[in-house]
N, C-alpha and C positions, 0 to 999 in steps of 0.2 A: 611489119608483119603483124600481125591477129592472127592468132590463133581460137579454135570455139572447141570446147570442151563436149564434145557430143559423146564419146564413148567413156569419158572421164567422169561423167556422173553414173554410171551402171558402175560403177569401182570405189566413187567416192563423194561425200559430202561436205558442204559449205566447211570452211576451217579446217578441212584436212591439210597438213602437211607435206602433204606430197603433192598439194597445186599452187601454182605463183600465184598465189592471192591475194599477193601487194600488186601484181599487173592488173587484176581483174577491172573490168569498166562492164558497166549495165549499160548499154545500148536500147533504147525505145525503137519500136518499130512502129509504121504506119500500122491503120485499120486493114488496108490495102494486103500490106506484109504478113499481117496474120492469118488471114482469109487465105491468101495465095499458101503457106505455110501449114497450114489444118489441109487446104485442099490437095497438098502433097504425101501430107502423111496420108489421108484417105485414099489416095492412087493407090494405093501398093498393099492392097488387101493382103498378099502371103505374108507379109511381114505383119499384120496385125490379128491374123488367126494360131491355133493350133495347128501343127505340121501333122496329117494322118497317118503317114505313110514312118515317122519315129517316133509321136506320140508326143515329141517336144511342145514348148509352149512358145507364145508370140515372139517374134526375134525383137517386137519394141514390146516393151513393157508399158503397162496402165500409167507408172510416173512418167514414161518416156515421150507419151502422148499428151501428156498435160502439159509439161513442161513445153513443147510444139504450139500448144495454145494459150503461151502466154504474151502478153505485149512486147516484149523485149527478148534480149539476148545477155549472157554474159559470155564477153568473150576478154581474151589477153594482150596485152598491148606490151 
């Protein structure tokens, strides 16, 4: 099983104790995987706006979209 830490970094940072960090493994992605990975997060525009209608802010955050355009992955092994 892998498990990928997507809603676990909005909660928490590298050497927190509350993630298996001894399973952790860095995964490289293709050029391919990243492209295709940016061009997903930019589908889904509501989720990277202001909500008008409760004044809330993006449901991904600026790190959440960075982290999206990086080469790789960490996930749990």
């Amino acid at each position: 099983m892998v498990e990928v830490p997507v809603w676990g970094w909005h909660w928490s940072r590298p050497g927190d104790a509350r993630m298996p960090w001894r399973h952790a493994f860095r995964l490289p992605l293709s050029e391919e995987a990243v492209r295709r990975k940016r061009a997903a997060v930019q589908a889904f525009t509501s989720q990277l706006r202001r909500d008008p209608s409760t004044g809330s802010g993006p449901v991904l955050r600026a790190t959440t979209v960075q982290r999206a355009a990086r080469p790789y992955e960490v996930v749990f092994l």
